[in-house]
Structure formats: structure tokens, C-alpha cells
N, C-alpha and C positions, 0 to 999 in steps of 0.2 A: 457290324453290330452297333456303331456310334449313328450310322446313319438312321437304323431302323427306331433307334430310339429317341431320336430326334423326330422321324416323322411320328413316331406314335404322337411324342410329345407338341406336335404344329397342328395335328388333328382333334386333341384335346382341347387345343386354347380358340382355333376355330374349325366349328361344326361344320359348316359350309364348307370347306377345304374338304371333310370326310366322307361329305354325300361326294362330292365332286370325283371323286377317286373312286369311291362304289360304283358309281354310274358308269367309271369311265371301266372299272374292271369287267364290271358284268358285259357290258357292249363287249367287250372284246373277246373274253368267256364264248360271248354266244358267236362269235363270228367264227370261232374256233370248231365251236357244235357245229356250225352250216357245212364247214368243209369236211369236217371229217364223217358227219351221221349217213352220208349215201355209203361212207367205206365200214363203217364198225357198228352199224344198226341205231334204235331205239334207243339204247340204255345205257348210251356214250356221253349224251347231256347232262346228265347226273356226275360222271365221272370229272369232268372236262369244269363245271359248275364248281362242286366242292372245293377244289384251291380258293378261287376265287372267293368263297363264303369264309375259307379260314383265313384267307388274307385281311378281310375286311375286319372279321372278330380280332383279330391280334391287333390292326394299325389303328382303324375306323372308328371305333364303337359300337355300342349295340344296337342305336339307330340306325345306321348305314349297314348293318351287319343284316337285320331281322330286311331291309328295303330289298337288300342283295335276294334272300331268300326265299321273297315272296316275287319280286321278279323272275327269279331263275324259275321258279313254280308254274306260273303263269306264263312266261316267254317257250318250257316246256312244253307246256301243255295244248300252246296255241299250235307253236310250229313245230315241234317235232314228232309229239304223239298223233298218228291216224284216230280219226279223219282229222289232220291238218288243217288250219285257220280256222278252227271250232272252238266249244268246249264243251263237245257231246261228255258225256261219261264215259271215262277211260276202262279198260279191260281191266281185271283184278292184278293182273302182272303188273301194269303198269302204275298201280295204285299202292302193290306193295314197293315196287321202286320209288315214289314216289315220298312215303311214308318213314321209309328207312332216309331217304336223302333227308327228310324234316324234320326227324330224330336225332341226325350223326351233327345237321347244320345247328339243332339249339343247343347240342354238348360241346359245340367250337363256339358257339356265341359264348356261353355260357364259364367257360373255361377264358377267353378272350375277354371277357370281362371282368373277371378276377384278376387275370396277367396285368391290364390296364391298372386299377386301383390298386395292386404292389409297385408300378411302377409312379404309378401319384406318391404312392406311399414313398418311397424309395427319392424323387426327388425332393418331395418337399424336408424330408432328412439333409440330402444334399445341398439346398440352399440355407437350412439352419446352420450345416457343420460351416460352408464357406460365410457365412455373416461369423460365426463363433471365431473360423482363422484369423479374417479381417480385422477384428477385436483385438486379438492377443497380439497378431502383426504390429500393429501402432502403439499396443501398449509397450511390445518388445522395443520397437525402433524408440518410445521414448525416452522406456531408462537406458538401451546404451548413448543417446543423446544426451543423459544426464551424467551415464559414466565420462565419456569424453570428455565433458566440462569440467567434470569434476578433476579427473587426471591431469588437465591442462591445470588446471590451479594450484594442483599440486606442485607439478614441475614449477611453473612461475614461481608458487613461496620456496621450492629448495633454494632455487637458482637468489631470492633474494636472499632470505638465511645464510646463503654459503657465501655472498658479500655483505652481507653484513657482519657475518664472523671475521672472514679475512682483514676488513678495515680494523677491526677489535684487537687482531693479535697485532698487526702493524703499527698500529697508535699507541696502543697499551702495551702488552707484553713486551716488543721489540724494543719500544722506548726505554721501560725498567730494564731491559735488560745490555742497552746501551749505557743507561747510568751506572750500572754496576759495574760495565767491564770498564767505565775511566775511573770510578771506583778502586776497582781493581790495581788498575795499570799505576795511580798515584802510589797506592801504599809501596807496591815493590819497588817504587823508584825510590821509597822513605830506607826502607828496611834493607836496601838492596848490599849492605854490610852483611847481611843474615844467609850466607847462599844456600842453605838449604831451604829456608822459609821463602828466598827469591823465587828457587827453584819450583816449591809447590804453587806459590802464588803466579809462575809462570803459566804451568799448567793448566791453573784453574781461569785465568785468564783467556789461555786457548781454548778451551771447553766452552767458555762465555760465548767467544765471536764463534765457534760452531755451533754454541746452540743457535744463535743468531741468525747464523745463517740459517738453520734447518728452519727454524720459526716463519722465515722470510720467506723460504721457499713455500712450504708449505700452504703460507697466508696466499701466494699467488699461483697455486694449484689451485686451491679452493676457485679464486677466483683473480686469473689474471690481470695485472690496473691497464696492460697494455693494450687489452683486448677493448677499454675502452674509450682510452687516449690515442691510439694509433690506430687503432682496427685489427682487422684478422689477417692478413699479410703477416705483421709484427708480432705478435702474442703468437701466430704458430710457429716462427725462426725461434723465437725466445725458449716457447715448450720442448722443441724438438732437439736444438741444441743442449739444454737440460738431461732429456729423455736417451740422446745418446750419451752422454756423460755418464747418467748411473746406470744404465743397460746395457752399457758396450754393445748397443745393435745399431748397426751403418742404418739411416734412414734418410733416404731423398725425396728433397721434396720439390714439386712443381707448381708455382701459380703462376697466374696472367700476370703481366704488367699491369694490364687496363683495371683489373677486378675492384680498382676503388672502395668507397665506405659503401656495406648494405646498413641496414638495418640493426639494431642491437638482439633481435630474435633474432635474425637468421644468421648473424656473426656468429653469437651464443652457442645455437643449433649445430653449426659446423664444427667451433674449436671442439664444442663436445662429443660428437660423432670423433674425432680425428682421436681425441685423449681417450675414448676408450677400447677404440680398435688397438693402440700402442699399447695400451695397458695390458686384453688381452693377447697380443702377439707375444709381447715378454713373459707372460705368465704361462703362455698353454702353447705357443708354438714350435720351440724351439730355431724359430729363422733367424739367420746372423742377419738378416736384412730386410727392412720395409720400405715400402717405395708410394709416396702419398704424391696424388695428382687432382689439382683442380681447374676445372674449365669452365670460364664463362663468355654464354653466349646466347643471341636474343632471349633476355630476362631469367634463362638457365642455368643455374650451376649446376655443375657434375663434381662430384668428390667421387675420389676413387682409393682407396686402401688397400694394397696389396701384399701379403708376404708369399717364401719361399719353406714354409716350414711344413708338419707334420701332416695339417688338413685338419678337418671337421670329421667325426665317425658320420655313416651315412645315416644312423638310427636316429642320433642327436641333430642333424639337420635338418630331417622331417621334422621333429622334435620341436624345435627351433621355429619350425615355417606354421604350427599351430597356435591358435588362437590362446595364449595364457598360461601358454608351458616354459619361452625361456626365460634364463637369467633375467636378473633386475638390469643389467646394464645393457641387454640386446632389447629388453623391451621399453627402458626409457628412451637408447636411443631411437628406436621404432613412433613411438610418442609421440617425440619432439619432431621428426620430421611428420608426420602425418597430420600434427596441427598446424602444420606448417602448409600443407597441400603437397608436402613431398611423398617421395618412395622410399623404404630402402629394399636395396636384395642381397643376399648373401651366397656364394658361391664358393663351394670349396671342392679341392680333390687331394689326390695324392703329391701333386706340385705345389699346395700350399693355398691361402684362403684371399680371397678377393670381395669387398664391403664396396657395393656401387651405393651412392646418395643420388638422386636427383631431384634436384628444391627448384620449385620459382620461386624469383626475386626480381625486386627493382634494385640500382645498383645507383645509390645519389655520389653526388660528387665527393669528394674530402674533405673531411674537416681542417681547417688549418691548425696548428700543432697549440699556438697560444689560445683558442678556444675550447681543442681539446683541455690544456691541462688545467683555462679557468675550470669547467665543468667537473673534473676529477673532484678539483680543491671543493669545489661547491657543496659535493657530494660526503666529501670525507670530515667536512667541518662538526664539529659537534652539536646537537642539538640544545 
């Protein structure tokens, strides 16, 4: 069916191709009439003819259609109608066969020319609707171009906000709240005749350096300082050692020796992929154990996230694998690798859930330790 309307449509754009194809039907039409009019009589060229006439009215047009019919008329009447190579006047039989063949041939032109101009009709629809896709296509592909940007900027100002706060609590709250616990610690050394006001000022004392502590931790949750003094080697022992501390879950972890300083995006990228895979494992999986692996190798990292616990439902994974359905922390971390040029995939079953990353990277040397921590200071100074 694609073919036939294809040729209609090459016989349209040129006429010459349409005569060319008449010419060549009817020849052949009649070579058909030679062999068979000694076997099936007179009134077999008529029969043998009309395909031919409708072929040409459907593909041809009406030119090559009305050429076919005034050939097949005359090539009749020369050679097959007696007396043969003439054109005495034919017997009245042969005049009504004739008259019905040039009646039934202009209701197949005529029908064949119609079919033709639906099917103009009918393309020229079809190259509107495909300009109209073409349209919307590039208007589409701009704004998600513009959403991407836009997401990327997003993540960049959290990621800065979220060190910008962390420095805030560290310099500021940490520090008031180091004055207060020597603060503190003076007056009960004043009063320390008073044991029961020692006692509460004990207390409150120990509540100072816990909140201190929680302040600290938290300031380098937000955003660890090691991740930018040492690299991601160190900021991930530091997070992990932590994360089994308050989660009582065994987590191992594996990196290269070789993995050196990347980039502050793709460090960033990774610790954060890594903190929120632990986050959910603790929250929704139930595994006494996680097992983190990363591999680097020509310009490759692979991170790999694995636990032992309940799985992913199958419904929530498909869920998950669509465009805008999951969580805010499967789709930042999705995000941030894919502004990155990476992948992520997610695999779960009833043995538990496994988080592949695979990012390219360039992988520069080390920073030495004294230039790290000028840069830290640089960073933390006040404006």
C-alpha cells in the first residue's frame, strides 16, 4: 500500500514518468490480447485492456489514462477486430463492445481522478501535520533545555547555601556556644562548695558540649570541610564511621588507592549519591549491613551501593524508573549525575537493593595538605 502510493505520488510530481508507464502498460496489455484472441475470440481485448485502463486512472492520471483508452480503441480496432489492419466500420456487436469498454474506461478515469486529488488532498495535510511536529519538537526540546539549566542552578545554589550555613553554625553558634560552656565550667569551679548547684551546673555543662557536638556534626553533614581539604577518600571514612556510630549498621567500604583529587562537582556528586543511599538504607530497609564500592578506571568512576535488606516493591520501581514520579532524593541524586554526563540505575529484589553510579571524570593530582587548609581558611574568613 506504501508502495502504490508512493508511485501515485512520483507520477504526480512528473508527468513524463506517467505517460512512460501508460505506454509501457498498454504494450503489454496488447501483447497479452495477441496471444490469447486466437484462443478466447474478438472480445477478449476489451477484457485484457480494462486493468490496464484502471491501473493507469488510479496511479497515472487522467492524461495517460484517457492516451491508454484511445490506444486500446484504436490498437483494437486496427488488429483484432475483422477485417484486420483496417478501419472499415465495425459490425454493430463490435461497436456495442466497444462503447461499453469507453463508458466503464471514463467511470475508472473518472473515479481515478477523484482517488488522485484525496490523496493530494491527504498529503498535502501530511506535510502540514509533519512541519506542525517539527515545531512543537524544538519548542519541546527547548524548554526541557531550559528546565535542565534551570535544575542545575538549582542544585549548585543548595549545595552553596548548605556551605554557607554550615560555616555560619561553626563560626557563630559553635563559638557562643564554646564561650558558654568555659562559662559554665568557671562558675562551678566558683561555687563548687554548693553541690547541688555544682551538680546542676554539671549537667548543664554536659548538655553544652552535647549540644556542641550535635551543632558540629550537623554543621558537617550539611556540608563536610573534609570533603574540601582532603577529598572524597576522607569525608567518606569520616561520614561512614559517623553513620555506623548512630545506625548501628556494619558498612564497608572500598576505594582505590590510586582515586586521587577529582574535581569539587564530581567529589560533591559522589559524597552525595553515597549519603543518601545510607540515609535510605537506614530508613526503609531494614539491612544490618551496607557495602559501598568504588572503582576508578580510564577516566570512570563506578560507585556502587549495596544492601542486604527488604527490596524496593516492584510497583515503586517502575515508579521510580518514570520521568517525575520519585522522591526528591532519587531525583536530585539522578540530577546531579546526569549533569554530570553520568548514569544512575537502581536495582532491587528480594535480597536487597543495589544503587550503580557511573560518572566520567578526569582524576588531577593531590592537593598538598598546607594548600588545602590555606583554601579552607580563605574560604571561611569573613567577609
Amino acid at each position: 500500500m506504501a508502495s502504490a502510493v508512493s508511485l501515485s505520488a512520483r507520477t504526480s510530481k512528473n508527468g513524463l514518468l506517467g505517460y512512460a508507464i501508460a505506454l509501457s502498460t498498454v504494450a503489454f496489455s496488447l501483447l497479452i490480447c495477441g496471444a490469447l484472441n486466437p484462443l478466447l475470440g474478438n472480445s477478449t481485448p476489451y477484457v485484457i485492456l480494462f486493468p490496464a485502463v484502471a491501473f493507469c486512472a488510479w496511479y497515472c492520471g487522467v492524461g495517460p489514462s484517457v492516451l491508454v483508452v484511445v490506444l486500446s480503441l484504436v490498437a483494437v480496432e486496427y488488429r483484432f477486430i475483422p477485417p484486420v489492419h483496417s478501419f472499415k466500420s465495425p459490425s454493430t456487436e463490435h461497436l456495442i463492445d466497444s462503447l461499453a469498454f469507453l463508458l466503464a474506461s471514463g467511470l475508472v478515469v473518472t473515479m481515478g481522478a477523484a482517488r488522485r486529488r484525496e490523496n493530494e488532498k491527504l498529503r498535502n495535510a501530511q506535510r502540514t501535520l509533519e512541519v506542525c511536529v517539527k515545531e512543537r519538537t524544538a519548542e519541546l526540546d527547548s524548554v526541557n533545555e531550559s528546565l535542565s539549566e534551570l535544575t542545575a542552578r538549582l542544585l549548585q545554589l543548595q549545595d552553596e547555601e548548605r556551605r554557607r550555613f554550615a560555616r555560619e553554625l561553626h563560626d557563630s553558634v559553635g563559638q557562643l556556644l564554646a564561650a558558654l560552656g568555659m562559662n559554665l565550667s568557671t562558675t562551678r569551679t566558683e561555687i563548687e562548695r554548693l553541690a547541688k548547684a555544682a551538680e546542676t551546673l554539671s549537667e548543664s555543662e554536659a548538655l553544652v558540649q552535647e549540644m556542641t557536638k550535635e551543632v558540629r556534626t550537623i554543621s558537617h553533614l550539611l556540608h563536610p570541610p573534609l570533603l574540601d581539604e582532603r577529598g572524597l577518600s576522607s569525608a567518606l571514612s569520616w561520614y561512614i564511621d559517623g553513620f555506623e556510630k548512630r545506625s548501628k549498621i556494619k558498612v564497608d567500604l572500598e576505594l582505590p588507592e590510586d582515586l586521587g583529587r577529582l574535581s569539587r562537582e564530581h567529589e560533591l556528586a559522589i559524597f552525595r549519591v553515597v549519603q543518601e543511599c545510607l540515609t535510605n538504607i537506614h530508613r526503609h530497609s531494614g539491612s544490618p549491613m551496607a557495602k559501598i564500592r568504588i572503582v576508578y578506571s580510564d577516566g570512570l568512576v563506578l560507585v556502587e551501593v549495596e544492601d542486604q535488606g527488604k527490596g524496593i516493591p516492584a510497583e515503586r520501581l517502575v515508579e521510580m524508573d518514570s520521568v517525575g514520579v520519585p522522591g526528591v532524593g532519587v531525583r536530585g541524586m539522578r540530577e546531579r549525575i546526569r549533569q554530570l554526563g553520568g548514569r544512575l540505575d537502581i536495582k532491587s529484589g528480594s535480597n536487597g537493593t543495589k544503587v550503580e553510579v557511573c560518572l566520567p571524570v578526569t582524576a588531577s593530582s593531590p592537593v598538598p595538605l598546607e594548600t588545602s587548609l590555606r583554601q579552607s581558611q580563605t574560604e571561611k574568613a569573613p567577609v
